[in-house]
N, C-alpha and C positions, 0 to 999 in steps of 0.2 A: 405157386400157391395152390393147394388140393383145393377143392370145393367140399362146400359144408354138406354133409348127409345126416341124413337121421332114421336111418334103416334100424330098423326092431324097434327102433323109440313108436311111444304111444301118448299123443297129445289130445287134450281138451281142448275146443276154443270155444268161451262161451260169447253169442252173437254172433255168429258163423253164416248166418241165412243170407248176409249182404253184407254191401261195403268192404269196413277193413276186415274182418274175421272171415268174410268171405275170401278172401286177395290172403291171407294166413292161411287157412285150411288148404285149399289148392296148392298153396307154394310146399307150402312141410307136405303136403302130396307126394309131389309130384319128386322131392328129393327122399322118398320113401318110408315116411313117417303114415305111422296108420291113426287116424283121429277119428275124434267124438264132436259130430259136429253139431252142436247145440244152439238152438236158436228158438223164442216163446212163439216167433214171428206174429206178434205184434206191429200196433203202428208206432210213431215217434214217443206219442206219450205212454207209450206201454199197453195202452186198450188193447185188445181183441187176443189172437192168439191163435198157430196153428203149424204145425211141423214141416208142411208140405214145403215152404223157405227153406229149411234146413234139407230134408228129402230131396230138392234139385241140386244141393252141392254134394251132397253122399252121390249122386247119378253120375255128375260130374266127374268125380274123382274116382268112381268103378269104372266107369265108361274108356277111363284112361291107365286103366289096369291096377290103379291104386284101391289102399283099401281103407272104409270106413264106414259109422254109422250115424244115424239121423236121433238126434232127443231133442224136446220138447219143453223140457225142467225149469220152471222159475228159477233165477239163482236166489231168489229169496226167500226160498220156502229148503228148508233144511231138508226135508225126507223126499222132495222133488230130486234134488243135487246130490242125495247120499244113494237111489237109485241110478239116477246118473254114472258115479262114480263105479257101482256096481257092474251097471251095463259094459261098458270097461272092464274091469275086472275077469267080470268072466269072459269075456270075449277073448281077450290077449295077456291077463294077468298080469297087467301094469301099466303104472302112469309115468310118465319120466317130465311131461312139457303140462300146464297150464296156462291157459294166453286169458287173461281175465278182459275181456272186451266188452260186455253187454252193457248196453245203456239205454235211458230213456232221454228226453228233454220236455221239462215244462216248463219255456223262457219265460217271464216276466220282470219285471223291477220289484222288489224287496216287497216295497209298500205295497204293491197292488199282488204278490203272490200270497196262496193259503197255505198253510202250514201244513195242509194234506198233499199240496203241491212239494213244497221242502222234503217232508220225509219219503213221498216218494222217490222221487229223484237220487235222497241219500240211501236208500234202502238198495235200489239196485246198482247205486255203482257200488259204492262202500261198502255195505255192507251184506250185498253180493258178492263181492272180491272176498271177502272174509268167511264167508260162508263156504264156497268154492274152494278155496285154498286151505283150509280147516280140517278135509280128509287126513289122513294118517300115514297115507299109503306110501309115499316120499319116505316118510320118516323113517318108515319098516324097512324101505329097500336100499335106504343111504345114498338118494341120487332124486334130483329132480330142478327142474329148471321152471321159474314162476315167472307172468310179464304180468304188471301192471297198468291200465291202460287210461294214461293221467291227460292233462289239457292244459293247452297255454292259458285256460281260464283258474286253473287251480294253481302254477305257477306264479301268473301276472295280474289275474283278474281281466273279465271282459263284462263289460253293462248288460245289466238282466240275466246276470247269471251264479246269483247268489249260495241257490240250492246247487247246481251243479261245478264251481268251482270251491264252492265247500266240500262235497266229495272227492272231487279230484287233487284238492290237495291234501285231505285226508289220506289217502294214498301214501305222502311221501313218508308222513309218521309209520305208519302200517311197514311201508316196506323196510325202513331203517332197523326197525326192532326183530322181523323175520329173519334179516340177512344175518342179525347177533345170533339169530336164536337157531338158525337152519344150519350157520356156518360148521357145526361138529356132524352134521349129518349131509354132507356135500349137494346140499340146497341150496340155490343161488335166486335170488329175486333181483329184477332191475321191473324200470317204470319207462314207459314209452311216452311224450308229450306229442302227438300228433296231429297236424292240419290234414285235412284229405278231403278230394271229393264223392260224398257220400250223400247219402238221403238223412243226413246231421245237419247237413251244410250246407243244403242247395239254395236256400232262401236267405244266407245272412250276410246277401248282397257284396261278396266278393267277385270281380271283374271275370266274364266269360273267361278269356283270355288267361288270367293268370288261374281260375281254377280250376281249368283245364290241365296244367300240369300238376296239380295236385293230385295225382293218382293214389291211391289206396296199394297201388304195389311198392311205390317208393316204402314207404310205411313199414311194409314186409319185409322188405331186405334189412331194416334196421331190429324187428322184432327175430327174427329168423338168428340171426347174429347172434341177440341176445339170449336165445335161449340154446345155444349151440355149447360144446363141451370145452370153445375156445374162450367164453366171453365172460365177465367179469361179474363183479356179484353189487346190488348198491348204487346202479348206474341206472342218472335219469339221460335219456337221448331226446332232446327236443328234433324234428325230422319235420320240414314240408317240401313238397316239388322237388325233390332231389339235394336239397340243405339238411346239413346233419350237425348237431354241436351236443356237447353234455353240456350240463345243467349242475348245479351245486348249491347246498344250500350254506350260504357264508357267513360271518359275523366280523365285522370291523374288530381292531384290536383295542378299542375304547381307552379305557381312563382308569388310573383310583383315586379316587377324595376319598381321604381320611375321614373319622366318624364325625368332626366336627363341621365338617364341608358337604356332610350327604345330605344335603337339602334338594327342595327343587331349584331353589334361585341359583345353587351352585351348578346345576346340570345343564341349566336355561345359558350359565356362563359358558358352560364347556362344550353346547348341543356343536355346533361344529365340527370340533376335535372330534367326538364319540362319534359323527357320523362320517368322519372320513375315510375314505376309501382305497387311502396311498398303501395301508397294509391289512391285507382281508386275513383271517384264519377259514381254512377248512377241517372243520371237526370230526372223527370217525365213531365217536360219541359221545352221551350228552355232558359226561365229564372231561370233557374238551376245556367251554367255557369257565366250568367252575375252576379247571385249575390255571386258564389262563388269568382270571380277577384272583385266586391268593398268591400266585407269582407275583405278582404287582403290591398286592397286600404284604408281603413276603419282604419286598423289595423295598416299599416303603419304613416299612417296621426299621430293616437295618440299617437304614441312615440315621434313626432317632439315638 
């Protein structure tokens, strides 16, 4: 089995100053990838601000013969991220990897969070991902490799995290529609659902012991994969402490009632049957479901 390289490739990782994009910029380092390591370096909730976070992983990764540079760019602010992309540009004249990482957290419960709270939270994951990924420069050179960086809170839901697993499942619609739309320009997006120990983490009372092996490098070997020339396009990877599974998003194979049977009371009869799980569909898009309800409709008609 060769080992994955990424010599002449040129990747972004935005939130690079720690954690997991930290544990990302070093790895695609250190296997010869030259990155943009970006970071607002900020605190958890996004306050403050300063590059010198991102400047000790740029040290780091010169220090070790590799090459890269230090930016500073809100992913929210459009001309922050399109000099970003510049910075790039002229540096090496190309972008091949974006690893979309940056985040903030303002937990609360629903009722007791502000609305200023909500959008921020959605502003920097979501639609800083969108923002980020929106350059052109993929399109022009017919290659590029996207990572989405999603949460078992936008997969499954986790309490008090309304704002941010609203983002992070936003994500999956996001990536669905890019992998349609990138696939003629050999653009591939997958989304990463990662546990890790990071300064995300350290307070939400998961056991010393086990979040100790939650390393932020496990993380990397699954995002690494992902963005590599061997790896698939569309693909979520749920990943903590060394566990790895995809992710799908499914639909049961339901039911048809005819027009005079599409009530609620008839559905109330049938809620069982529709939500059973003995034959799941996985869809590759959204005209999946519709043609699997008029095969049925189809099917009914011809017995009449």
């Amino acid at each position: 089995m060769s080992d994955i390289r990424f010599d002449d490739k040129v990747a972004i990782i935005t939130g690079a100053g720690n954690g997991l994009g930290k544990s990302h910029a070093l790895a695609l380092a250190a296997r010869g990838c030259k990155v943009v390591v970006n970071d607002l370096g900020g605190a958890r909730d996004g306050s403050g601000g300063s590059i010198s976070t991102a400047q000790e992983v740029v040290n780091q990764i010169t220090a070790a013969g590799g090459e890269a540079i230090a930016d500073g760019a809100n992913v929210t602010d459009e001309k922050q991220v399109a000099a970003m992309v510049k910075a790039a540009m002229d540096k090496w004249g190309r972008v091949d990897i974006l690893v979309n990482n940056a985040g903030i957290l303002r937990d609360k419960t629903f009722a007791k969070m502000t609305m200023a709270d909500f959008r921020a939270v959605i502003d920097v994951h979501l639609i800083g991902t969108a923002i980020c990924t929106h350059a052109p420069i993929m399109r022009e050179q017919a290659y590029g490799r996207i990572i989405c960086t999603s949460s078992p809170s936008g997969l499954h839901g986790i309490f008090g995290q309304a704002n941010y697993g609203a983002a992070k499942a936003g994500m999956i619609g996001f990536m669905n529609a890019l992998h349609l739309e990138g696939a003629k320009y050999n653009i591939n997006i997958n989304l990463v659902s990662p546990s890790a120990k990071t300064r995300m983490t350290e307070d939400i009372g998961i056991p010393e012991a086990i979040l100790d092996q939650m390393t932020p490098e496990a993380i990397t070997a699954a995002t690494l994969f992902l963005v590599s020339d061997k790896a698939p396009s569309r693909a979520i990877v749920s990943c903590a402490a060394g566990g790895y599974a995809r992710g799908y998003v499914v639909e049961t194979d339901g039911i048809y009632l005819p027009p005079e049977k599409q009530t609620p009371e008839e559905i109330m009869a049938h809620w069982d049957e529709i939500s059973s799980t003995d034959n799941v569909h996985y869809y590759e898009n959204s005209s999946g479901p519709s043609m699997n309800f008029m095969t049925k409709a189809k099917a009914y008609a011809d017995k009449k």
